[in-house]
DSSP file (Angstrom, degrees, kcal/mol; ACC not computed):
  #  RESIDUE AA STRUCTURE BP1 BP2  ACC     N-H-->O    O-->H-N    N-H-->O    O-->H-N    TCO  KAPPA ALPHA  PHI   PSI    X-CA   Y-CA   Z-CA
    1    1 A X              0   0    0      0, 0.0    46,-3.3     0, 0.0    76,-0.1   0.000 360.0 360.0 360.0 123.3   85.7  100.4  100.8
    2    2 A X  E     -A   46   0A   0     44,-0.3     2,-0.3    74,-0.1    45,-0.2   0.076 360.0-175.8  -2.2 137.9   89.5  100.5  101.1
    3    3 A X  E     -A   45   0A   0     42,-0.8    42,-1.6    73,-0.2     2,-0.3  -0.938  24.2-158.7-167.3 159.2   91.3  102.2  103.9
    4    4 A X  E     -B   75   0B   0     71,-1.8    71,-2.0    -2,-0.3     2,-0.2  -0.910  19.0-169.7-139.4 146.3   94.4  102.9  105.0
    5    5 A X  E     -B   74   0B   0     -2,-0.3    38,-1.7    69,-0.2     2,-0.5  -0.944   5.2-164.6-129.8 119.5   95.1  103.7  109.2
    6    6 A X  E     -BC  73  42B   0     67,-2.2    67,-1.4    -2,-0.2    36,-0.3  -0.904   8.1-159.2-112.7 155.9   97.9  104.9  110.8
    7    7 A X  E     +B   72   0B   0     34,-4.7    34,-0.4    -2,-0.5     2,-0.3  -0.679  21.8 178.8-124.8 140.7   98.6  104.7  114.8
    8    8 A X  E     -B   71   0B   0     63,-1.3    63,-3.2    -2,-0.2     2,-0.5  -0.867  20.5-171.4-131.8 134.7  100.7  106.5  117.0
    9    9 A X  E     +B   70   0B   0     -2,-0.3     2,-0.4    61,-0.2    61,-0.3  -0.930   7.1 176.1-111.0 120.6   99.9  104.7  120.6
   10   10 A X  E     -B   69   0B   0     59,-3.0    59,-3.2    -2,-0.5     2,-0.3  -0.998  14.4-154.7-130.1 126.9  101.5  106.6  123.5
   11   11 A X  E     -B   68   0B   0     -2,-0.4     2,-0.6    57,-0.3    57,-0.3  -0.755  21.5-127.9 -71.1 132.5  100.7  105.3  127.3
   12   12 A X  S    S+     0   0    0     55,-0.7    56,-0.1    -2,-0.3     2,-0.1   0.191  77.9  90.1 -57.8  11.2  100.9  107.8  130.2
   13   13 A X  S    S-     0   0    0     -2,-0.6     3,-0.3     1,-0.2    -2,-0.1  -0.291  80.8-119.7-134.8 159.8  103.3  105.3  132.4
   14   14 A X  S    S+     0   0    0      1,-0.2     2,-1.4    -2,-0.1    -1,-0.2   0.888 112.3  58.1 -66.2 -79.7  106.9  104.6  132.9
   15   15 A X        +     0   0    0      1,-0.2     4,-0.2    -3,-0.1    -1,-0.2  -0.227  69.9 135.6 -44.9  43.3  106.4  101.2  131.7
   16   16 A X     >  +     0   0    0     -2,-1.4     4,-1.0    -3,-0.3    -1,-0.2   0.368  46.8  76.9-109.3 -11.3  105.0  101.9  128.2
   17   17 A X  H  > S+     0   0    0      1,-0.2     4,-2.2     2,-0.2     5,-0.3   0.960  88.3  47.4 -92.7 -39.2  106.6   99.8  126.1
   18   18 A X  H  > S+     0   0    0     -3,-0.2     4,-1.6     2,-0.2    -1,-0.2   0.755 109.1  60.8 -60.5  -5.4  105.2   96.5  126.4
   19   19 A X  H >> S+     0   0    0     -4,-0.2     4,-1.8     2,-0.2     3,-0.8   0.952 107.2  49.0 -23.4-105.2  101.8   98.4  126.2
   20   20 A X  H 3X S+     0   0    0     -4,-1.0     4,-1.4     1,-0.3     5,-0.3   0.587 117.2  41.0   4.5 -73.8  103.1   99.4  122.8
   21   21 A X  H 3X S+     0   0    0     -4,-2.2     4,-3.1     1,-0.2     3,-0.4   0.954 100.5  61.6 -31.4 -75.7  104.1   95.9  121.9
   22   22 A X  H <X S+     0   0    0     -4,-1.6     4,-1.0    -3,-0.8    -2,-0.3   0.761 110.1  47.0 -44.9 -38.4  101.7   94.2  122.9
   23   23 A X  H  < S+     0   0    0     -4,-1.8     4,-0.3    -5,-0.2    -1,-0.2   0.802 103.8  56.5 -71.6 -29.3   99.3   96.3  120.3
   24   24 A X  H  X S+     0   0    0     -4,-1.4     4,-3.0    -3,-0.4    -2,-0.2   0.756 105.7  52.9 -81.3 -35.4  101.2   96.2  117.7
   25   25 A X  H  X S+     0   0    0     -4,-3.1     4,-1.3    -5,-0.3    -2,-0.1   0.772 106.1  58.1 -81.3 -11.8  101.1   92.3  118.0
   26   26 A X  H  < S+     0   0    0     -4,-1.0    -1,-0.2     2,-0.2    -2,-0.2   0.647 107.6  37.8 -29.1 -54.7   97.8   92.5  118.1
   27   27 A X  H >4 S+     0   0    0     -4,-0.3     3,-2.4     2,-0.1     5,-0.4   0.809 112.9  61.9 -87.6 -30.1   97.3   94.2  115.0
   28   28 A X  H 3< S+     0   0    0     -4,-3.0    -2,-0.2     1,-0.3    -3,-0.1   0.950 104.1  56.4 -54.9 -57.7  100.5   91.7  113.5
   29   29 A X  T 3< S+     0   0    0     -4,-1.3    -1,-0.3     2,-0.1    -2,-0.1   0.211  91.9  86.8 -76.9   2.5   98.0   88.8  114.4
   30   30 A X  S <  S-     0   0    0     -3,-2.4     4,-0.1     1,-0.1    -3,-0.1  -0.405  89.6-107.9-105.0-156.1   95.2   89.9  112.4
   31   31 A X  S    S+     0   0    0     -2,-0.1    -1,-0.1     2,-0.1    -2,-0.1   0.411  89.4 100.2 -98.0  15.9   94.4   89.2  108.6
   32   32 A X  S    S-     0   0    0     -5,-0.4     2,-0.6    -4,-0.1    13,-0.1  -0.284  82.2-108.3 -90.6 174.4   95.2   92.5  107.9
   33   33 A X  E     -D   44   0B   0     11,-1.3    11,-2.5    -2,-0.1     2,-0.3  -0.945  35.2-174.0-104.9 138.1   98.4   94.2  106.4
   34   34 A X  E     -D   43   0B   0     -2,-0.6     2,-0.3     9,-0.3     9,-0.2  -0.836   6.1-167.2-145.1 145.1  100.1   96.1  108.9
   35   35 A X  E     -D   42   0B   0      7,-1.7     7,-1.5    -2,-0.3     2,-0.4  -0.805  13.5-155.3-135.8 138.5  103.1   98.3  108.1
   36   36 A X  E     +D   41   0B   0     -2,-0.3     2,-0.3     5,-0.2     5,-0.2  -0.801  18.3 172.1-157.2 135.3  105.5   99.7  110.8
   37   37 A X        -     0   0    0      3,-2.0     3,-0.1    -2,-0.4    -2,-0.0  -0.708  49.5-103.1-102.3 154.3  107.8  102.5  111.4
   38   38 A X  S    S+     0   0    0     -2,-0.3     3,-0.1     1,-0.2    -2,-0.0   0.499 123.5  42.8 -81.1  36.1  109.7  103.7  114.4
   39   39 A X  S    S-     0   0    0      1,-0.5     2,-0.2   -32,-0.1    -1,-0.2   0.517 126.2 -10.7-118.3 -25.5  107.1  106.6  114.7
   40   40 A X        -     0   0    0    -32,-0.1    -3,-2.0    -3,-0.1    -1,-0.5  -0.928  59.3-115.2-172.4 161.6  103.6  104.7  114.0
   41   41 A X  E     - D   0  36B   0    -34,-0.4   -34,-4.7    -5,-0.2     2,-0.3  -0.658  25.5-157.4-103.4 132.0  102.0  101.4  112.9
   42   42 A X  E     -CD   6  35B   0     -7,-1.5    -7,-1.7    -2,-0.3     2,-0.3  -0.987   7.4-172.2-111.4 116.1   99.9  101.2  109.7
   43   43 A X  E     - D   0  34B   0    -38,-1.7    -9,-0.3    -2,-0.3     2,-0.2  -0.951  11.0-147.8-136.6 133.2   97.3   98.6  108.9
   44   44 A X  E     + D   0  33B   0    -11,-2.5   -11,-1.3    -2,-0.3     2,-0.3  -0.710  33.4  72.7 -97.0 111.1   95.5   98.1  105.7
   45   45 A X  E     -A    3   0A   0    -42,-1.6   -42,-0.8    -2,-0.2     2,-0.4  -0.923  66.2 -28.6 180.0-155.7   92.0   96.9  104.6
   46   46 A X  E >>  -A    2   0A   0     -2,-0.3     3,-2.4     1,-0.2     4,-1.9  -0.799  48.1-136.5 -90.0 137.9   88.4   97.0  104.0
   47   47 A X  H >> S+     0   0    0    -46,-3.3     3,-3.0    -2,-0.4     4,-0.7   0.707 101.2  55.1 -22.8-104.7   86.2   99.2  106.5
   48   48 A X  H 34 S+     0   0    0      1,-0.4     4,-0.4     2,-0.2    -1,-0.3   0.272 116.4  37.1  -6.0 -32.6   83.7   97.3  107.1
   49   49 A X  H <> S+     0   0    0     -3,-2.4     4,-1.0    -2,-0.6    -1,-0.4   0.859 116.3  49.8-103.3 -33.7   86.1   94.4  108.2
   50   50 A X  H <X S+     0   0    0     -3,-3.0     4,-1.6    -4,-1.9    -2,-0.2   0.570 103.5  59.6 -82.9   0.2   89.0   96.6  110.1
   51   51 A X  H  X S+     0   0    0     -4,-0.7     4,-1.6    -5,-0.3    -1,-0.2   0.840  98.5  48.5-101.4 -27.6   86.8   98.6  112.2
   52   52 A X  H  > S+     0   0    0     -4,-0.4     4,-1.1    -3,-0.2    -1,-0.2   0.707 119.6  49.4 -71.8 -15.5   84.8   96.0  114.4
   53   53 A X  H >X S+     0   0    0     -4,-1.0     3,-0.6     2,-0.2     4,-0.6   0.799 108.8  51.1 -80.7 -74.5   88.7   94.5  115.0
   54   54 A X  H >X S+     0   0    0     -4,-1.6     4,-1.7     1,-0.3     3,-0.5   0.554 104.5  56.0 -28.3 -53.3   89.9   97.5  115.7
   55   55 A X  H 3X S+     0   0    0     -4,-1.6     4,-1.8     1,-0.2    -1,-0.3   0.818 115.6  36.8 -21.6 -70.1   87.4   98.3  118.3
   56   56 A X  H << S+     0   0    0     -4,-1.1     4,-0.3    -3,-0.6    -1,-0.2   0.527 109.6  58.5 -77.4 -10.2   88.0   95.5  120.1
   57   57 A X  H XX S+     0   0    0     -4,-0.6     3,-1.9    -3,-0.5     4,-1.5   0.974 117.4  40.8 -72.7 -88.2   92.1   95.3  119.6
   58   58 A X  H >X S+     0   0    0     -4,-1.7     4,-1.6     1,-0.3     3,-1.0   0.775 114.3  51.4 -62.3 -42.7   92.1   99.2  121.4
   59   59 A X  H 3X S+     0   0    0     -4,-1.8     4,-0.7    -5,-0.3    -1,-0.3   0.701 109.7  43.2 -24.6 -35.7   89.6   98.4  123.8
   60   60 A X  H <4 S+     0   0    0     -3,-1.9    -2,-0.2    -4,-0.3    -1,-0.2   0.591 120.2  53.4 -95.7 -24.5   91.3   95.1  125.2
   61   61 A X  H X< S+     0   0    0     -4,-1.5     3,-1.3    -3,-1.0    -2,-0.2   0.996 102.5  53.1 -74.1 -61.0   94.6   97.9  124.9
   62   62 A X  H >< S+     0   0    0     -4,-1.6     3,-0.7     1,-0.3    -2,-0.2   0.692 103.0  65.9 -36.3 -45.4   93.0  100.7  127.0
   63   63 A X  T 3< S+     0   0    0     -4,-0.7    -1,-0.3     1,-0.3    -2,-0.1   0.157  94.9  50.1-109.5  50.7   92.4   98.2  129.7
   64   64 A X  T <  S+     0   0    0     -3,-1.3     2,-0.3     0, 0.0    -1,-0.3  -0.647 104.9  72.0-116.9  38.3   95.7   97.5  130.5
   65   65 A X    <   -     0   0    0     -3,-0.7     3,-0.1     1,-0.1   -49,-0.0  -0.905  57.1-160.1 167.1 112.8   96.4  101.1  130.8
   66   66 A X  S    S+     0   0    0     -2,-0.3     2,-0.3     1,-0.2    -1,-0.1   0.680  89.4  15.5 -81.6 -10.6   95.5  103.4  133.4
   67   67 A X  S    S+     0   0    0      2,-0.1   -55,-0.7    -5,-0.0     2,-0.2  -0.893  71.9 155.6-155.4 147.7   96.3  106.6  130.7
   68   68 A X  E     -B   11   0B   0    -57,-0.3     2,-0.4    -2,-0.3   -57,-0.3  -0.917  30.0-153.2-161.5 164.0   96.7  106.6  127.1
   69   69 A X  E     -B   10   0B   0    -59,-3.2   -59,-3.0    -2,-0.2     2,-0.4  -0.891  13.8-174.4-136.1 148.3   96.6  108.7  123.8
   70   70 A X  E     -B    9   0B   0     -2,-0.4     2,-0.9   -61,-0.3   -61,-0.2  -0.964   5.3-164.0-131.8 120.7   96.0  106.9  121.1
   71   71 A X  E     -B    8   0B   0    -63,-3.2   -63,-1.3    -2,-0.4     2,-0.3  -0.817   9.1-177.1-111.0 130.1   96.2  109.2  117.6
   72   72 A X  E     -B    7   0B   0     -2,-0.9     2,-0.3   -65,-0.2   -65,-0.2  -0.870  17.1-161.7-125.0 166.9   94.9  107.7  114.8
   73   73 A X  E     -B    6   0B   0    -67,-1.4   -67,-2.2    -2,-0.3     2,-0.5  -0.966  20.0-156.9-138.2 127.4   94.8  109.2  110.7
   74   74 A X  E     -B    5   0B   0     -2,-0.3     2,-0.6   -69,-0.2   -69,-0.2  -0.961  10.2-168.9-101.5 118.8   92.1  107.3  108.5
   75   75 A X  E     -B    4   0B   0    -71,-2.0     2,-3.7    -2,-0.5   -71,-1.8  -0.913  24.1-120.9 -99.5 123.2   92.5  107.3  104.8
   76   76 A X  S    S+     0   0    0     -2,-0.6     2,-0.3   -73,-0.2   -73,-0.2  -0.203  83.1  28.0 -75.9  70.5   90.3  106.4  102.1
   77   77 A X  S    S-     0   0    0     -2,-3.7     2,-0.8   -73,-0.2    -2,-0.2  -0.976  94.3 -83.3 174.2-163.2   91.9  103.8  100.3
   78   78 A X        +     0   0    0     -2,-0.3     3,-0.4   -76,-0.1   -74,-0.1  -0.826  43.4 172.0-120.3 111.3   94.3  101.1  100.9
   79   79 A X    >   +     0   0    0     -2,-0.8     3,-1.7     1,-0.2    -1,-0.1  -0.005  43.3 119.7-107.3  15.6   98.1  103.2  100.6
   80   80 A X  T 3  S+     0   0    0      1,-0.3    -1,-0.2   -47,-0.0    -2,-0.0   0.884  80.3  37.6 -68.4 -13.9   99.9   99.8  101.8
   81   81 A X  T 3  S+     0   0    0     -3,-0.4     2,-0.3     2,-0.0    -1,-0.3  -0.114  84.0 134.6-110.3  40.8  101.9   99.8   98.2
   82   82 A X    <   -     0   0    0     -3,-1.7     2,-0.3     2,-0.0    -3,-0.0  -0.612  33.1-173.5 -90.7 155.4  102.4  103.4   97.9
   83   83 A X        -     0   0    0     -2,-0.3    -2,-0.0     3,-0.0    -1,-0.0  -0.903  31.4-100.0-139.5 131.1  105.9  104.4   96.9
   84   84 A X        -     0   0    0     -2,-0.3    -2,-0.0     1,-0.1     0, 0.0  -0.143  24.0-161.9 -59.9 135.8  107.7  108.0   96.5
   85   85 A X              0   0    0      1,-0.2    -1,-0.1     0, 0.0     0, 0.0   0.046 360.0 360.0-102.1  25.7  107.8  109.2   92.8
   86   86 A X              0   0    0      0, 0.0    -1,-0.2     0, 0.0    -2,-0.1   0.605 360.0 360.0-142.6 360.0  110.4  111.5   93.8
């Protein structure tokens, strides 16, 4: 099954941007397709395969990081080629 995820990662810190970096290159580095805006990171694939990396990609994030929110949106299906018909 197809999925589409989108990220917004916000750390509790002054320093929050290499946090923020450093996650996103995370996600760059995998075999997935990963999409980015200056409001949130997207990355594209099958469950089954993006959810034991994810796990461990935001785990390994979180403990670097004494506070965090991390907001995530799941969609079912894979929206990396969507384009506005309007």
């Amino acid at each position: 099954m197809d999925i589409s995820i989108e990220f917004t990662l916000t750390p509790l810190k002054d320093d929050y941007e290499p946090h923020i970096i450093g996650f996103i290159k995370a996600l760059r580095a995998s075999e997935f397709t990963v999409l980015e805006n200056p409001l949130s990171t997207q990355i594209f694939g099958d469950y089954d395969q993006i959810m034991p990396f994810l796990n461990q990609v935001i785990k390994e994030s979180f403990e670097g990081m004494d506070l965090a929110v991390l907001n995530m949106k799941i969609v079912k299906t894979n929206r990396s080629d969507y384009e506005p018909h309007f």
